[in-house]
C-alpha positions as CSV (number, residue, x, y, z in Angstrom):
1,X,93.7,-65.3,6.0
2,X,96.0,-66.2,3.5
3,X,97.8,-69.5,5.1
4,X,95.4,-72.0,3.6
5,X,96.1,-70.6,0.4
6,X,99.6,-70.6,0.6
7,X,99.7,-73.7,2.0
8,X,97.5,-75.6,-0.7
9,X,100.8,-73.9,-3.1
10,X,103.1,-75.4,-1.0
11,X,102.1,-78.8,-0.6
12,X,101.0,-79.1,-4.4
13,X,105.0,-77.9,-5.6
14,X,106.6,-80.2,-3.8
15,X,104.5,-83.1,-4.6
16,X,104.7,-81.8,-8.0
17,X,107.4,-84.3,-9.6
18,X,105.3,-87.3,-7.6
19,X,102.6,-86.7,-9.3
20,X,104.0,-86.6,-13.0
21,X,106.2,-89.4,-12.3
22,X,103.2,-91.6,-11.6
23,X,101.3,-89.9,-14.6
24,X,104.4,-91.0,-16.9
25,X,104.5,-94.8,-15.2
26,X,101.4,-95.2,-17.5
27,X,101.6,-93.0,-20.5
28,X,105.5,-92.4,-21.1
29,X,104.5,-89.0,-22.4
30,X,101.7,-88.5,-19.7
31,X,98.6,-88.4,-22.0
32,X,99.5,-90.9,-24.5
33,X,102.3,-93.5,-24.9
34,X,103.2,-97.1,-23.6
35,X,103.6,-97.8,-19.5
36,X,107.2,-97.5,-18.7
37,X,109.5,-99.6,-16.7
38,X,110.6,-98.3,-13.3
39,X,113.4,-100.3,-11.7
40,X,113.2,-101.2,-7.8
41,X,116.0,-99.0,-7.5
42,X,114.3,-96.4,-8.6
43,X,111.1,-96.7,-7.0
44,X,113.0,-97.3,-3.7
45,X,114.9,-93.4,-4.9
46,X,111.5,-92.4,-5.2
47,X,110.3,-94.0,-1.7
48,X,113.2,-91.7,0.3
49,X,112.7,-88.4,-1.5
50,X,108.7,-89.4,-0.3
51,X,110.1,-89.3,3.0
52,X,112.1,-86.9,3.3
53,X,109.3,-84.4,1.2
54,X,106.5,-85.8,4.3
55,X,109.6,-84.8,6.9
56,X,110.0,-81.3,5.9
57,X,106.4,-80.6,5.4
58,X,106.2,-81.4,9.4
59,X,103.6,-82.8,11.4
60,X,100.7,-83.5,9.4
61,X,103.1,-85.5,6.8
62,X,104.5,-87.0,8.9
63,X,101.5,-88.8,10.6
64,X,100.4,-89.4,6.9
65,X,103.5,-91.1,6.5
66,X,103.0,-93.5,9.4
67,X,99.5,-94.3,8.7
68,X,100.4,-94.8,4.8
69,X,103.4,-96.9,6.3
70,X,100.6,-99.8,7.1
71,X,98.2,-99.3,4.1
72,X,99.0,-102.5,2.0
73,X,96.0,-101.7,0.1
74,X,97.1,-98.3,-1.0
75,X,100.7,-98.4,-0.8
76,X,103.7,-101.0,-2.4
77,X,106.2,-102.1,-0.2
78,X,108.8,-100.7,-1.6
79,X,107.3,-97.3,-0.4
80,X,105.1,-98.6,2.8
81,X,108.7,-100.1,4.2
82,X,110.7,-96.2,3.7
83,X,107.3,-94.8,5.3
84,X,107.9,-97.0,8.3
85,X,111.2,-95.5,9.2
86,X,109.4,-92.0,9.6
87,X,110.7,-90.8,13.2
88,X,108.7,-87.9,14.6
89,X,112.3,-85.9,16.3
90,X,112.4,-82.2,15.9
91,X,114.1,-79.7,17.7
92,X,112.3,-78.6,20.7
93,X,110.5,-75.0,20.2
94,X,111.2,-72.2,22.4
95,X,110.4,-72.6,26.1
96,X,108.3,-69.2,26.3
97,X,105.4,-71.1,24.4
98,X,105.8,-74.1,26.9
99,X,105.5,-71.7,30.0
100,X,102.8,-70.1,28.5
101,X,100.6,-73.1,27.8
102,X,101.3,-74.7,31.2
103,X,100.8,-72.0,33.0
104,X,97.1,-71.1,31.3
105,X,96.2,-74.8,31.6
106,X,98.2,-76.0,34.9
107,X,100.2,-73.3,36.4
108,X,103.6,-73.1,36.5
109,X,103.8,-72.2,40.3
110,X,102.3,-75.7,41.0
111,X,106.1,-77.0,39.8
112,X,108.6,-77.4,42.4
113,X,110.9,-76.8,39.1
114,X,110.7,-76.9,36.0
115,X,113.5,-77.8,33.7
116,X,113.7,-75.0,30.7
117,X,115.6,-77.6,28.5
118,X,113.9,-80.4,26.8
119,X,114.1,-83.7,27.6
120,X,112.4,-84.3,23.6
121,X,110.9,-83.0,20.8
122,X,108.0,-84.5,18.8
123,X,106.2,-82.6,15.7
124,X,103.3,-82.2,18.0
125,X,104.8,-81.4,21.4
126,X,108.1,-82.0,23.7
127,X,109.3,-83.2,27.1
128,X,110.4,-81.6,29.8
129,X,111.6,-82.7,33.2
130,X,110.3,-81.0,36.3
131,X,109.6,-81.5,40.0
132,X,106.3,-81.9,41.3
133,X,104.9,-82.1,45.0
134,X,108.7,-83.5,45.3
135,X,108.2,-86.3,42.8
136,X,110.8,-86.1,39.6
137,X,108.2,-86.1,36.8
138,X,108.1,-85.7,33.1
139,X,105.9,-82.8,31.5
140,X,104.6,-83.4,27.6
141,X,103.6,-80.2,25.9
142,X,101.4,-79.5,23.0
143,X,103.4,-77.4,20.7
144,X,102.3,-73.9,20.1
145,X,99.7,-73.0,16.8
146,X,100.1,-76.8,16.0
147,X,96.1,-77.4,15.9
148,X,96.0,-74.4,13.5
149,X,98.7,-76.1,11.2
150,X,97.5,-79.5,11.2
151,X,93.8,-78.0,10.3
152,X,94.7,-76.2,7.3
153,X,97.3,-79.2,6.5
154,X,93.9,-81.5,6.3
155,X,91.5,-79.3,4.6
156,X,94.2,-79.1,1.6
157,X,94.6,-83.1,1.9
158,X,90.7,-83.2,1.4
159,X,91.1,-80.8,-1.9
160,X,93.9,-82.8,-3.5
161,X,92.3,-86.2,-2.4
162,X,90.0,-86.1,-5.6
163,X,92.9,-85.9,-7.9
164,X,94.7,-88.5,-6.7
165,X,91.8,-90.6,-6.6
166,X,91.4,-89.6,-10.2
167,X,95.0,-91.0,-11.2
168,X,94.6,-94.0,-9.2
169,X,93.4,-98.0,-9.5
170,X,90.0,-98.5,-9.0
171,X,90.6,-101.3,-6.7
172,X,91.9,-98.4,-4.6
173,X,89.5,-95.9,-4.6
174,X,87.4,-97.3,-1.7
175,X,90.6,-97.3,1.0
176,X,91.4,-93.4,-0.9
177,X,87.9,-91.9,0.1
178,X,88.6,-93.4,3.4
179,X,92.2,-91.6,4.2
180,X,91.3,-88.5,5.0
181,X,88.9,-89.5,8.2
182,X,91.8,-91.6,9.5
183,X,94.0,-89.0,9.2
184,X,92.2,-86.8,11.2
185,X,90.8,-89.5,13.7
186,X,94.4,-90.5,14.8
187,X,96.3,-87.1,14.2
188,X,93.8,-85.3,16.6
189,X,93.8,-88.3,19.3
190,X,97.3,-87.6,19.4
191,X,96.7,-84.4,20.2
192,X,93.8,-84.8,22.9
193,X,96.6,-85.4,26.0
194,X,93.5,-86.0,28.2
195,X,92.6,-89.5,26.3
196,X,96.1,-89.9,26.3
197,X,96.6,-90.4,30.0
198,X,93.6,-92.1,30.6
199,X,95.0,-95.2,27.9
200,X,97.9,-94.6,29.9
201,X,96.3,-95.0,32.9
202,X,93.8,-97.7,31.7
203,X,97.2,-100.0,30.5
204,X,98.9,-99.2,33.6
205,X,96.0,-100.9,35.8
206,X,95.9,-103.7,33.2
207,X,99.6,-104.5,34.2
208,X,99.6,-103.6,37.5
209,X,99.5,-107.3,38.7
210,X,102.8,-108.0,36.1
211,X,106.3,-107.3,37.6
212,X,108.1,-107.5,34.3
213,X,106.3,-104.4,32.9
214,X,106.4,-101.0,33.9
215,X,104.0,-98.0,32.8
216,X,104.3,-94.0,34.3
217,X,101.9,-93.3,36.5
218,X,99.7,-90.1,35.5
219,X,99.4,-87.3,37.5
220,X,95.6,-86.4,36.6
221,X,95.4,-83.0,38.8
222,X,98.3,-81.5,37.1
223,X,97.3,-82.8,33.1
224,X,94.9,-81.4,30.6
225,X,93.6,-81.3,27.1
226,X,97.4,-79.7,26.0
227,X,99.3,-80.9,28.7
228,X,100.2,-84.6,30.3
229,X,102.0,-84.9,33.7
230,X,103.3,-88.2,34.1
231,X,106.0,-90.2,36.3
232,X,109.4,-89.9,35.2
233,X,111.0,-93.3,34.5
234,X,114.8,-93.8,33.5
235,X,115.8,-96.6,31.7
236,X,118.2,-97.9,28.9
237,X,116.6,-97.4,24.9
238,X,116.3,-101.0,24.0
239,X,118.3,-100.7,21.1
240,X,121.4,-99.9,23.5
241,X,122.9,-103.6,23.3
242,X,126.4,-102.8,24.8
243,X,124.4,-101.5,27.5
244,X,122.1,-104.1,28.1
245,X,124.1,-106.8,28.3
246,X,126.9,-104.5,30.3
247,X,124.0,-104.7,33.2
248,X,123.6,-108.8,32.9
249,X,120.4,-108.9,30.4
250,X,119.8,-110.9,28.1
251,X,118.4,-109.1,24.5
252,X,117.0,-112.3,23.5
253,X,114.8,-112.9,26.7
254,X,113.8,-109.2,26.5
255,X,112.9,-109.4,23.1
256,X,110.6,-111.8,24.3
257,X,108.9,-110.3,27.5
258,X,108.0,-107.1,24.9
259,X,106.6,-109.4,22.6
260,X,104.4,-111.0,25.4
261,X,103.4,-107.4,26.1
262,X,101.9,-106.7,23.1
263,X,100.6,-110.0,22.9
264,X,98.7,-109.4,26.2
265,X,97.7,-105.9,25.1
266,X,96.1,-106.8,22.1
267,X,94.5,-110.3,22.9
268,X,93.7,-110.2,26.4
269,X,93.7,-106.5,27.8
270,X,92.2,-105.3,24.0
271,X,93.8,-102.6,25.0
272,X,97.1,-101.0,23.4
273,X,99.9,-99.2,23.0
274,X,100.4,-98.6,19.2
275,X,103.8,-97.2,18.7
276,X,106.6,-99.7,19.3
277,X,109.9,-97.7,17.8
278,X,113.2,-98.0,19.9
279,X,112.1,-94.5,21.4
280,X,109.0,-95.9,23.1
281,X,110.6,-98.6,24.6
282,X,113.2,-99.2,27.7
283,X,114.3,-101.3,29.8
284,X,114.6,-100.2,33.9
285,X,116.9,-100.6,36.2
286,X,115.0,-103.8,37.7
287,X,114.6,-105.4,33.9
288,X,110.8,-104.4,33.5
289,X,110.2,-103.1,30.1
290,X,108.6,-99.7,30.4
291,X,106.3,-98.2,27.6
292,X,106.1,-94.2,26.7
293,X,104.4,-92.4,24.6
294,X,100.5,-93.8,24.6
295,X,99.2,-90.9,21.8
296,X,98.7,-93.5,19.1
297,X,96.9,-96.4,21.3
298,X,93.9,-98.2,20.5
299,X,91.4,-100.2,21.6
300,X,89.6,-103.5,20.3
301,X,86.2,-104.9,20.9
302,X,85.8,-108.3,22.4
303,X,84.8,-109.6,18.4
304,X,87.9,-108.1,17.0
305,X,89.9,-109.8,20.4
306,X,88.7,-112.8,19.0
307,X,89.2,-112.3,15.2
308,X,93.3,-111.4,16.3
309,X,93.3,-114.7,17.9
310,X,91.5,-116.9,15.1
311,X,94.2,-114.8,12.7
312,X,97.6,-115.6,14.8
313,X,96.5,-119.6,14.5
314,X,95.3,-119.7,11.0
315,X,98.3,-118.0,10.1
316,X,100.5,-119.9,12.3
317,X,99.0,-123.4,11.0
318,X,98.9,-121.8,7.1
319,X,95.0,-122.8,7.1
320,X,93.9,-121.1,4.1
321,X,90.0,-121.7,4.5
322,X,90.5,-120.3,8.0
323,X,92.5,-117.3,7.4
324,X,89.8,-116.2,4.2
325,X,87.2,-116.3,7.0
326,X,89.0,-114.2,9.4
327,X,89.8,-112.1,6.9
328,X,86.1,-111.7,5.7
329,X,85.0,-111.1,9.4
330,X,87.8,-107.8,10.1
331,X,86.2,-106.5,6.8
332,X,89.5,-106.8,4.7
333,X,87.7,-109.3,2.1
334,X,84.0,-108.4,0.8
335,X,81.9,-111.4,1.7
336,X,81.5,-112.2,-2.2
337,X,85.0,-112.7,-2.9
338,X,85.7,-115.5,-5.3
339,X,86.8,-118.1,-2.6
340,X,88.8,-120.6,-4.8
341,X,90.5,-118.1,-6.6
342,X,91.3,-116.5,-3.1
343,X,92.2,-119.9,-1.8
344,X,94.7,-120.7,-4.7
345,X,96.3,-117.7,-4.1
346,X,96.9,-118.4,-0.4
347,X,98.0,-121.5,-0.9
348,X,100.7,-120.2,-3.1
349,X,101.6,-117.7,-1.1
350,X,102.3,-120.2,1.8
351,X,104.2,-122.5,-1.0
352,X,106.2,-119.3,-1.3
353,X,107.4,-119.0,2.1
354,X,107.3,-122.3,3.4
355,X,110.0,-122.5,0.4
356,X,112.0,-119.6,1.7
357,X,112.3,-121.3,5.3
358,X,110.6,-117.8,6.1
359,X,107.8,-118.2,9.0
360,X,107.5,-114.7,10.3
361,X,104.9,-111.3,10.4
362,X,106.4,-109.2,8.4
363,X,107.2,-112.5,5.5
364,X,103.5,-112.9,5.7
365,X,102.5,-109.6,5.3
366,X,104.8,-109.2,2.8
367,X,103.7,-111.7,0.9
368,X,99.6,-110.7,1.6
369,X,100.4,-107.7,-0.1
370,X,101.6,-108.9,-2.9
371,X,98.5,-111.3,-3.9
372,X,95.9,-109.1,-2.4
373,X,96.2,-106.4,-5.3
374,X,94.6,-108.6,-7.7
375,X,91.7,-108.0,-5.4
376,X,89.1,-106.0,-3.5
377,X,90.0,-105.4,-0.6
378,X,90.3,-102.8,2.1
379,X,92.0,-102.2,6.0
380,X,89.7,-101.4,8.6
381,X,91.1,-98.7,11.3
382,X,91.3,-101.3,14.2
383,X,93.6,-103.7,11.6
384,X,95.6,-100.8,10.4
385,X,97.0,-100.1,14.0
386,X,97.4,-103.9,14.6
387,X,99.4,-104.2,11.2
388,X,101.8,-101.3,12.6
389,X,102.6,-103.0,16.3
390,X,103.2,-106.0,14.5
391,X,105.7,-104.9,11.6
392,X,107.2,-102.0,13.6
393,X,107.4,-104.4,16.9
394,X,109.2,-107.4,15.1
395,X,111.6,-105.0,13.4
396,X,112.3,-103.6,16.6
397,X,112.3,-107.3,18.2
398,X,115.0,-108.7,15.0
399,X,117.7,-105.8,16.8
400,X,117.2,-107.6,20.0
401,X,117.0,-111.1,18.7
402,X,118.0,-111.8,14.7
403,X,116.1,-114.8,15.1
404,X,112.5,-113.7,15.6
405,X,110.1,-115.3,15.2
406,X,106.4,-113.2,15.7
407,X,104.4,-115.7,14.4
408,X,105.6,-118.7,16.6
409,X,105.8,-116.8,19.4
410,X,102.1,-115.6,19.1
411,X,101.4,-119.5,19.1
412,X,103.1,-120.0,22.4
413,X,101.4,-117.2,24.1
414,X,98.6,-118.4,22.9
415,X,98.9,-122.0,24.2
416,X,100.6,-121.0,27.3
417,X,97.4,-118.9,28.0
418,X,95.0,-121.3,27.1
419,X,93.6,-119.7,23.5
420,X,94.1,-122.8,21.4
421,X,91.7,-124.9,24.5
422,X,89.4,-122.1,24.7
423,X,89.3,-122.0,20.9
424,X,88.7,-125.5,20.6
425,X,86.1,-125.5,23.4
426,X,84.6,-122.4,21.6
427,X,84.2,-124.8,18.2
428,X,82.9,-127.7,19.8
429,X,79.9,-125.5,21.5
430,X,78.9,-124.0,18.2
431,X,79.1,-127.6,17.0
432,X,77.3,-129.1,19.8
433,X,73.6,-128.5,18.4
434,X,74.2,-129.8,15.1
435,X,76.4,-132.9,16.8
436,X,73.1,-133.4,18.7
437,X,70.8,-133.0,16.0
438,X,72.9,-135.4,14.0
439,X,73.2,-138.1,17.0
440,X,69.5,-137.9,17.0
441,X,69.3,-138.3,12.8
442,X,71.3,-141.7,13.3
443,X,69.4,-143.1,16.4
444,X,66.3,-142.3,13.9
445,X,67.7,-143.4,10.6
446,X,67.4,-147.4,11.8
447,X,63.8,-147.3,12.3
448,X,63.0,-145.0,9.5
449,X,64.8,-147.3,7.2
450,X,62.8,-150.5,8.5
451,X,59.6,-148.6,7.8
452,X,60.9,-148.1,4.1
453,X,62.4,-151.4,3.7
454,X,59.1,-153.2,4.9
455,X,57.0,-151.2,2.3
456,X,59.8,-152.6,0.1
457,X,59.0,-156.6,1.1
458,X,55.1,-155.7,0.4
459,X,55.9,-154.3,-2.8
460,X,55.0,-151.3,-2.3
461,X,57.4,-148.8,-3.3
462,X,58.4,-147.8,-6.6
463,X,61.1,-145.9,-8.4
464,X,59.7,-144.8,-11.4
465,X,56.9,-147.3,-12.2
466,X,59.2,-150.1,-10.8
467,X,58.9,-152.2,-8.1
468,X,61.9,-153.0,-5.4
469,X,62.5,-156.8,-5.4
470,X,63.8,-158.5,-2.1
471,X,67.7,-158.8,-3.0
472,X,67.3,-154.8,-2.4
473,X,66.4,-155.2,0.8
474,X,69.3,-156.7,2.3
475,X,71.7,-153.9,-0.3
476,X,69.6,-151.3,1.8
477,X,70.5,-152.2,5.3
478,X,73.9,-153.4,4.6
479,X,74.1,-149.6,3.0
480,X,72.4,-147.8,5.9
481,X,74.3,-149.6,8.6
482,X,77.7,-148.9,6.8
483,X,76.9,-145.2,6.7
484,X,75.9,-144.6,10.1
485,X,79.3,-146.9,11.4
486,X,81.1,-144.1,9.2
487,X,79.3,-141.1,10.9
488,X,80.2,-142.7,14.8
489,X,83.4,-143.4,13.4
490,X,84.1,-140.0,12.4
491,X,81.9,-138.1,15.1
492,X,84.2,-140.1,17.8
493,X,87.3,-139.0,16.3
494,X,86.4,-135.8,16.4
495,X,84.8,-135.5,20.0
496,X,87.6,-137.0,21.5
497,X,90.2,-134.3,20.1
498,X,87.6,-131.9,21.8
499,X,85.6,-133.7,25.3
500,X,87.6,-137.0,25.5
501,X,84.3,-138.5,27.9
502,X,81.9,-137.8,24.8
503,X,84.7,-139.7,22.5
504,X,84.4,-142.5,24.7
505,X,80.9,-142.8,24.4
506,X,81.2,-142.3,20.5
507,X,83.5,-145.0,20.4
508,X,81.4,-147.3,22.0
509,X,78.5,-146.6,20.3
510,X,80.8,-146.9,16.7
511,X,82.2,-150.4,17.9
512,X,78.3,-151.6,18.6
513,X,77.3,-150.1,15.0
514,X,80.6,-152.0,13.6
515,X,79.3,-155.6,14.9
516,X,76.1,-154.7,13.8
517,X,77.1,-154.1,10.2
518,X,79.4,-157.2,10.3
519,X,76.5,-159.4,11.2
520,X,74.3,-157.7,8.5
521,X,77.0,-158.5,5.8
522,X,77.5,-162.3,7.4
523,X,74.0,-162.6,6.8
524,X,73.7,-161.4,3.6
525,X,76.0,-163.5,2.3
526,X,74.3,-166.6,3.3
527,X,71.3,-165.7,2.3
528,X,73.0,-164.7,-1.0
């Protein structure tokens, strides 16, 4: 009766001292006064105690953490980057809960054994090992009351929500109103173990034709809503370096083969595993890299599978005009955005970092961040989840290998699996109908122009009350004929980067148009 109550006290004390600090950023003595100047130290003093407050207050704040972690458009970086190191590890709960909810949802006589000692704790459950039907298997366990907790924990984020919104930029209002439903879309799939194991299950069959990558298999008879039966798979953490190189492999090339992964995941499979820390992710005894933990996993539609890949070469090739677009279609930019301003922006922004010898994810995101405040803008759910994997992935990818590189190797993966052709192909058949309209335009134009120029030999047409005099005549054609030489010559270049046949053609055709236009201008001439 009383716990929401006393919960809402809670939570408001200890973010208490936040929430004056930020008051006095802007009015020294909260109400009135000049802005103060925080140092990055400080702010970065701030970020931990944030952390460590989000820790304590357990699960809830701790998934807000995470989520804030990849909110650019909410959160600095100073603060999103201490967010990030957010590790949900808390010691296991008693095992009586455990045997009480497998046994109501599973049963625990359908165990060969079951190991009373945890394997792992999590905020929202913990691991055991067990024995099942003679198969060595891990069990994960919703934690006792948690749904109760996390319940009350969002109905008194919804209540203080309008006071921070209150306190806040306006630029960030729209992403604030939005918070709370992400909180409680991805806090309570994390808790639904049943869509849990079926992403499990769903990645498993994605990879089951790829021997470098291993997934548990599910156990579906023995799972539920609160409980998740799965293969038990040994390997070495992949931040273990002495040990992976004491067994003969190669961090680097791992680093690698995870990165492909994801890349396959998100871009072909559109299907993914969405939390890449070092306790995810192993490496077996025959080298495949093997994924746990599938709670926060997402899925894409095919038009966001093809936004990812026009955003991994427009960022990879710095094209401004490109990236804008992309960005417009994921929702991050409003439609109306001031496009030169935007583009000026970019540009600098790749100025920056080409300057720094920096070509990387995070570097880019970094650097997004900073420019995009002076703007609208907003991070869609699907993007949000993409933006973790791929700052949590290549900070996890920099242990194995300091030389990372996301960006470059998206672009390879790409080009190895065909993207940039397909891409290319992709343009050229949106393009096609104009192309042909245009081919048909110039094959037009000729006679079109002979009809105007012969109404100019009769005297007939006029500009303005003036009649066209002969020496136009030969101006006109030597005019039109120069334009449409321009137009093959361009079309050709173009086709030929795309359907080399088609170039050919449009070659031909541009050579023809050349003599033409030569012989028109030799002509000229003499009768000039």
């Amino acid at each position: 009766m009383f716990q929401y109550p006393r919960r809402l006290v809670q939570i408001a004390i200890r973010f208490l001292p936040f929430f004056v600090a930020g008051l006095r950023d802007r009015h020294r003595f909260i109400l009135f006064g000049r802005s103060r100047f925080v140092s990055t130290e400080q702010h970065q003093l701030r970020a931990r105690r944030l952390r460590d407050t989000m820790l304590e207050l357990g699960p809830t704040f701790i998934k807000i953490g995470q989520v804030l972690s990849t909110r650019p458009d909410i959160v600095p970086l100073v603060y999103a980057t201490e967010l990030s190191t957010l590790q949900d590890t808390v010691p296991p709960g008693p095992f009586g809960e455990v045997e009480t909810t497998v046994g109501e949802d599973v049963g625990m006589d359908e165990f060969d054994s079951f190991d009373p000692e945890a394997l792992a704790g999590g905020s929202l459950a913990q691991v055991h090992e067990a024995q099942y039907r003679g198969n060595r298997v891990a069990v994960k366990v919703r934690r006792a009351n948690v749904v109760d907790v996390i319940e009350t924990d969002l109905r008194v984020v919804r209540r203080l929500l309008p006071v921070v919104i209150a306190i806040a930029p306006k630029r960030h209002h729209f992403s604030l109103r939005n918070l709370a439903d992400d909180f409680e879309r991805i806090i309570k799939q994390e808790l639904d173990f049943a869509r849990e194991g079926r992403m499990m299950t769903e990645i498993r069959s994605n990879f089951s034709e790829e021997d470098g990558v291993k997934i548990p298999e599910q156990f579906p008879e023995a799972c539920s809503e609160r409980v998740l039966t799965m293969e038990y798979v040994d390997s070495t953490k992949i931040t273990d370096m002495d040990e992976l190189r004491a067994t003969g492999y190669d961090p680097v090339a791992i680093a690698h083969d995870i990165a492909n992964a994801y890349f396959k995941m998100g871009i072909v499979d559109g299907v993914f595993h969405g939390d890449p820390h070092p306790g995810n992710l192993g490496v077996d005894d025959r080298r495949r890299i093997v994924f746990y933990d599938f709670g926060m996993s997402g899925r894409f539609t095919p038009e966001m599978q093809d936004a990812i890949v026009r955003l991994y070469i427009a960022a990879a090739a710095r094209d401004t005009e490109d990236l804008m677009d992309v960005l417009i279609d994921l929702g991050v930019l409003d439609s109306d955005v001031d496009r030169q301003a935007m583009n000026q922006v970019l540009e600098l922004a790749i100025r920056d970092l080409e300057g720094t010898g920096i070509s990387d994810w995070r570097a880019l995101i970094t650097e997004m961040n900073s420019i995009l405040h002076d703007f609208p803008f907003r991070i869609p759910p699907d993007l949000m989840l993409l933006i973790r994997v791929g700052t949590v992935s290549e900070g996890v990818l920099r242990q194995l290998d300091p030389n990372f590189d996301f960006l470059t190797a998206a672009q390879e993966f790409l080009v190895e699996h065909g993207y940039r052709r397909r891409g290319a192909e992709t343009w050229f058949e949106g393009m096609s109908d104009e192309a042909t309209s245009s081919i048909r335009s110039t094959v037009r134009t000729p006679e079109k122009l002979e009809r105007v120029l012969d109404m100019v030999l009769d005297g007939q047409l006029q500009v303005a009350g003036l009649q066209l005099q002969q020496p136009l005549t030969a101006i006109g054609r030597l005019l039109a004929y120069a334009l449409i030489t321009a137009s093959w010559v361009v079309g050709s270049a173009i086709l030929t980067d795309v359907r080399p046949t088609f170039g050919a053609i449009g070659w031909g055709i541009a050579a023809i148009m050349t003599l033409v236009f030569l012989v028109a201008l030799h002509n000229a001439r003499v009768n000039g």
